[in-house]
C-alpha positions as CSV (number, residue, x, y, z in Angstrom):
1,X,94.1,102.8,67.0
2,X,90.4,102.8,67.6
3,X,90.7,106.3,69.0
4,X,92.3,107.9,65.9
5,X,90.0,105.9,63.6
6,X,87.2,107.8,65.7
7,X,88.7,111.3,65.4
8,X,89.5,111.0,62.0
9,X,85.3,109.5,61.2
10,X,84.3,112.6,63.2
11,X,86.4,115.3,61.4
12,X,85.3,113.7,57.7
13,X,81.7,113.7,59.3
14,X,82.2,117.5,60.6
15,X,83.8,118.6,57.4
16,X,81.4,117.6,54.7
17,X,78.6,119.3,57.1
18,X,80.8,122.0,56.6
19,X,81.0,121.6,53.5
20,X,77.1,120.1,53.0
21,X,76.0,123.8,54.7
22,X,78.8,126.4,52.5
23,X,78.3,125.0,49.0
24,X,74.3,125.4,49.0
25,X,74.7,129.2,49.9
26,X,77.8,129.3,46.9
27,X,75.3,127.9,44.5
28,X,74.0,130.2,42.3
29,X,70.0,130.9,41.6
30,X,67.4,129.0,39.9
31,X,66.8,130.1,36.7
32,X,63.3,129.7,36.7
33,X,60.6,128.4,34.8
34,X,59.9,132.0,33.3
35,X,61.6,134.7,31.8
36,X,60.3,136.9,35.4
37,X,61.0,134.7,37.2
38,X,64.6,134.3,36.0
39,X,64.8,138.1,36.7
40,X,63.6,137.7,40.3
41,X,65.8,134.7,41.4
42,X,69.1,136.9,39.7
43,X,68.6,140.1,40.5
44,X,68.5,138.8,44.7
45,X,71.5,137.3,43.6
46,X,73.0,140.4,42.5
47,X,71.4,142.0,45.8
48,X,73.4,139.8,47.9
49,X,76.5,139.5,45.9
50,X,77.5,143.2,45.0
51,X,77.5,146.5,46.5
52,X,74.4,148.1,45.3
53,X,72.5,149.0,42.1
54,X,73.8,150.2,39.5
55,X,76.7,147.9,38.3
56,X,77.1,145.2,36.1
57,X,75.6,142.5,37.9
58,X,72.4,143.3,37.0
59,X,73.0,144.2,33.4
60,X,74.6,140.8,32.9
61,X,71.7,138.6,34.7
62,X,69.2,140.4,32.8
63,X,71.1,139.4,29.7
64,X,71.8,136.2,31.2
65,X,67.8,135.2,31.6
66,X,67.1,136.6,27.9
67,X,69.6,134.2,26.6
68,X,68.6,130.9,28.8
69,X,64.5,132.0,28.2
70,X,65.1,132.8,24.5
71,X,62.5,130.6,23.2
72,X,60.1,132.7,24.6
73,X,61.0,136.2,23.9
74,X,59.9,135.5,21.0
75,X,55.8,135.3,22.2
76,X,56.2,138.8,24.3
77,X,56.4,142.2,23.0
78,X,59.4,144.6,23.3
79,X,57.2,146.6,25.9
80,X,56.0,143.3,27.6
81,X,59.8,142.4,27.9
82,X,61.3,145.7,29.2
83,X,58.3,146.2,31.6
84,X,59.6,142.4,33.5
85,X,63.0,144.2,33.2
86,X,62.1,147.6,35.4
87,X,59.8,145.7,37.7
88,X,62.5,143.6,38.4
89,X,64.9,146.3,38.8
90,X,62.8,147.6,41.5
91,X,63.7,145.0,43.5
92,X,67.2,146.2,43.4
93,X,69.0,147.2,46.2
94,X,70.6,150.7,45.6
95,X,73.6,151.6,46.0
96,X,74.0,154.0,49.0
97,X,75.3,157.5,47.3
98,X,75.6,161.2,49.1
99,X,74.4,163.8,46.9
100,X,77.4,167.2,47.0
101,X,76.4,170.3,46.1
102,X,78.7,171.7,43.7
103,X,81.2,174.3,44.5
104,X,80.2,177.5,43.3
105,X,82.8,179.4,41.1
106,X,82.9,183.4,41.4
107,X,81.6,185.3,38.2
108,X,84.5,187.0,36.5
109,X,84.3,190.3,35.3
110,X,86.8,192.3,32.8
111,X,87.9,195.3,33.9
């Protein structure tokens, strides 16, 4: 009895390390205490999380830090706003395209 009250201690022990260890990397970012900051913690998180820039991750977690930092779009300028965007967007990893030449089609000429 003791030895099964022992295994069964040790497997709850190993599982919610298991468990302890997975669900911090699940969690999703900070938001941040500022609106670039916001768009810094998410736009890793898009990084990590989807195949490359662009996509809709990044669209999204922009729009997702305007809404949760609304209070202070209002004290930045347009400019001031989209300039955090594109320095953020820097960050982004891009997504790993091969450029193809096009085919070229033959001229056609009436006879």
């Amino acid at each position: 009895m003791k030895l099964v009250n022992s295994v069964i201690k040790t497997a709850a022990l190993a599982g919610s390390i298991l468990f302890g260890t997975t669900a911090a990397f699940a969690a999703p970012p900070s938001d941040g205490s500022t609106l670039g900051e916001c768009y810094n913690n998410w736009i890793s998180h898009c990084n990590q999380t989807t195949p490359g820039y662009p996509n809709s991750c990044y669209d999204e977690v922009l729009n997702h830090c305007d809404s949760v930092h609304s209070a202070s779009l209002g004290t930045l300028s347009g400019y001031k706003i989209k300039s955090m965007q594109r320095s953020a967007l820097t960050k982004a990893k891009r997504a790993n395209t091969t450029l193809v030449a096009p085919t070229v089609q033959p001229v056609r000429v009436q006879n």
